[in-house]
Every structure is written in C-alpha cells, then in structure tokens.
C-alpha positions as protocol buffer text, in pm:
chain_id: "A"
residue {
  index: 1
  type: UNK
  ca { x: 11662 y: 17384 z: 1830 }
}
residue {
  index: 2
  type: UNK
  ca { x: 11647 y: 17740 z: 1730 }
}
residue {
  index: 3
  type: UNK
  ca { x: 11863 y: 18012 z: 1774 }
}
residue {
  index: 4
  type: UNK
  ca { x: 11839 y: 18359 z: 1962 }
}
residue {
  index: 5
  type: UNK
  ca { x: 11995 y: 18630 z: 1969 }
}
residue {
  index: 6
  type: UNK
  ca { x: 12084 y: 18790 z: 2350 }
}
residue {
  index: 7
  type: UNK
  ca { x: 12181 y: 19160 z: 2479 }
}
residue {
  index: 8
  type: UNK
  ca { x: 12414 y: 19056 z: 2741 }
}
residue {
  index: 9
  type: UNK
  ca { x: 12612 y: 19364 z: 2981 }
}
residue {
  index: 10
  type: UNK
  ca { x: 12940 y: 19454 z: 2869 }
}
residue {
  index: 11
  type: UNK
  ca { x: 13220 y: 19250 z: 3048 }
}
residue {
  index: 12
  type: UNK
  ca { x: 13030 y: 18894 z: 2972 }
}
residue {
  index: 13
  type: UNK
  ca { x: 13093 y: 18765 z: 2731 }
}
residue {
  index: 14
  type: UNK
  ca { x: 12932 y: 18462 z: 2492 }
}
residue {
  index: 15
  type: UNK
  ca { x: 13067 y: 18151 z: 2604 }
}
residue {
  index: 16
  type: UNK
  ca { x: 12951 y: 18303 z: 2950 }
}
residue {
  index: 17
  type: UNK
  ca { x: 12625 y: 18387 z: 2794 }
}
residue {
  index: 18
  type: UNK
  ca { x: 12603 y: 18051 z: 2653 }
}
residue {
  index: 19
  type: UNK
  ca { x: 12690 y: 17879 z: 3008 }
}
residue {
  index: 20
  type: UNK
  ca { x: 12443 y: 18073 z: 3212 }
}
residue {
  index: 21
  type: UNK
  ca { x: 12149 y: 18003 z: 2998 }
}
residue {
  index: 22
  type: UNK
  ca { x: 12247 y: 17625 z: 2970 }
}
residue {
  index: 23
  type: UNK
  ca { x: 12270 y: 17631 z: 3354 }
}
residue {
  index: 24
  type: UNK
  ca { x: 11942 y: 17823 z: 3366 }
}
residue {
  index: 25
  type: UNK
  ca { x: 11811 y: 17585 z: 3143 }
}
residue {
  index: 26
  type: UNK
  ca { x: 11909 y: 17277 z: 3296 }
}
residue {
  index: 27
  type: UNK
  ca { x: 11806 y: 17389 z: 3640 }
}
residue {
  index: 28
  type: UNK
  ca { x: 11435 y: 17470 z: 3571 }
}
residue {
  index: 29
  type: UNK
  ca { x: 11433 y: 17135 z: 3409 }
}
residue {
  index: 30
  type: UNK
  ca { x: 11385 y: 17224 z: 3065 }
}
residue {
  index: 31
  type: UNK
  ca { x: 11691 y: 17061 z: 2883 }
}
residue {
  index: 32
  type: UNK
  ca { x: 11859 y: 16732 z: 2993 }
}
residue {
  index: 33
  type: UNK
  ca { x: 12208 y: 16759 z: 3120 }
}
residue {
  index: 34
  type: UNK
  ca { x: 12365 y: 16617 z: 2806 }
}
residue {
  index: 35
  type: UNK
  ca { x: 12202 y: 16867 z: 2578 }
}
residue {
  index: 36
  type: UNK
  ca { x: 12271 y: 17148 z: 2846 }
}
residue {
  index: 37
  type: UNK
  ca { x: 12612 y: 17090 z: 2799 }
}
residue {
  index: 38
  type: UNK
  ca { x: 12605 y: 17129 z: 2481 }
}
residue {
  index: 39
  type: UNK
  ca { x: 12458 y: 17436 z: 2454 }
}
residue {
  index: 40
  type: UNK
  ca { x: 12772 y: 17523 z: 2681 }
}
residue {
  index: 41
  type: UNK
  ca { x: 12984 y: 17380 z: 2449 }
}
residue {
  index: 42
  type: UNK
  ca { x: 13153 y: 17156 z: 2688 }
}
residue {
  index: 43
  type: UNK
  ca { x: 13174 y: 16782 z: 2773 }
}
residue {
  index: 44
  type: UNK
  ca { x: 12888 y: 16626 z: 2966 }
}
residue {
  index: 45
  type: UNK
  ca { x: 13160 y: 16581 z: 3260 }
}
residue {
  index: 46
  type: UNK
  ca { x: 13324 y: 16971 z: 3255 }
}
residue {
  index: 47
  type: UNK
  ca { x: 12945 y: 17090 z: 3254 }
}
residue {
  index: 48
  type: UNK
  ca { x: 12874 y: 16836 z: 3558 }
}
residue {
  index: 49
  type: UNK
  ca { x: 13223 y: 16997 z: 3752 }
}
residue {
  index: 50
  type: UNK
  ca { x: 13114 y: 17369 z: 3660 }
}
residue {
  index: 51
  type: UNK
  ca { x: 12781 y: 17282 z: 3852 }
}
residue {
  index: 52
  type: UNK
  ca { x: 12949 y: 17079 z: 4129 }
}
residue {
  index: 53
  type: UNK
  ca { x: 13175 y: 17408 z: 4140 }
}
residue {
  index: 54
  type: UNK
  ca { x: 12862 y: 17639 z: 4187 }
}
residue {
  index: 55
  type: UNK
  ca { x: 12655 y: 17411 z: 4428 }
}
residue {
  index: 56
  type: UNK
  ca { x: 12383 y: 17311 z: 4188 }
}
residue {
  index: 57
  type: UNK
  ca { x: 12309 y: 16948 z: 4210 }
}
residue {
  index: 58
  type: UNK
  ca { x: 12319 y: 16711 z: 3906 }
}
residue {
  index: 59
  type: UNK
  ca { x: 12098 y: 16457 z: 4031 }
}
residue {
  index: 60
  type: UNK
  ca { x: 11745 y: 16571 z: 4159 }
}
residue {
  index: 61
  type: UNK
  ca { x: 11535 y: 16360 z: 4386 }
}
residue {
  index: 62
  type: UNK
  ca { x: 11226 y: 16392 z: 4522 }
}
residue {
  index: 63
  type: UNK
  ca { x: 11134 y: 16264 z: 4878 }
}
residue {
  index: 64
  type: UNK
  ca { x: 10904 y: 15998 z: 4782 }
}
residue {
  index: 65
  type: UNK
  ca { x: 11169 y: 15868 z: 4432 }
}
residue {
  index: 66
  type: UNK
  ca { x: 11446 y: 15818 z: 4765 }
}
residue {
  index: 67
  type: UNK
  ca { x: 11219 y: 15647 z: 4960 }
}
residue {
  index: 68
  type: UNK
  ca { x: 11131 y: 15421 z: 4699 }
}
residue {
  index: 69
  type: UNK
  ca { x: 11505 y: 15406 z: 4597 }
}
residue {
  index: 70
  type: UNK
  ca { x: 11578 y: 15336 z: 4952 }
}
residue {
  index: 71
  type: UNK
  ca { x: 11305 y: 15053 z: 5049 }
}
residue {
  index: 72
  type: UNK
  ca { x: 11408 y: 14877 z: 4733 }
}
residue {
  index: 73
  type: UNK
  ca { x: 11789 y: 14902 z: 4828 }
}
C-alpha cells in the first residue's frame, strides 16, 4: 500500500476520511472487506455493522452465482 494525502472540508475529520474512502473502496470492489477495514481502522465485524448501518451489503451476488448457489442447495 501507499499512502496519500487528502483535502477533506472542515468539520470531517480523518478517521471519517479514512472510513469513507474504505467504504468507497470496498464498494467499487477494489479492496476486500478485511483490508477495507483496515484502512478504517476497525475490526472486520464493526466495519461489517457500520455498512449494515448504512444499507450497503457485505455479500454481493450476482443472479446467475444464486442460481447456481440455489440449484446446488
């Protein structure tokens, strides 16, 4: 990894910073949710609640993966 520096608005601050861009991250499917969490700096299961707690999900499917999933239930 590699760092970077960010101009964020005044009133958020880094940790916030640092969430949003894991989240950002995470959901265009660029980091895993482990290693989005740790950019957050939190546990693997607070990052999964904070997601829960916005309405973004943790586990992606496509159609045809729960079809599959489903036929081979």
């Amino acid at each position: 990894m590699r760092a970077v520096t960010l101009k964020v608005p005044v009133g958020v601050s880094d940790d916030e910073a640092r969430l949003l861009v894991a989240i950002g991250l995470f959901v265009a499917s660029r980091v895993s949710l482990g290693k989005a969490a740790e950019l957050a700096g939190y546990s693997q299961r607070a990052f999964m609640e904070i997601l829960a707690h916005r309405g973004i999900p943790v586990v992606r499917y496509e159609p045809n993966e729960v079809d599959e999933d489903l036929a081979n239930a």
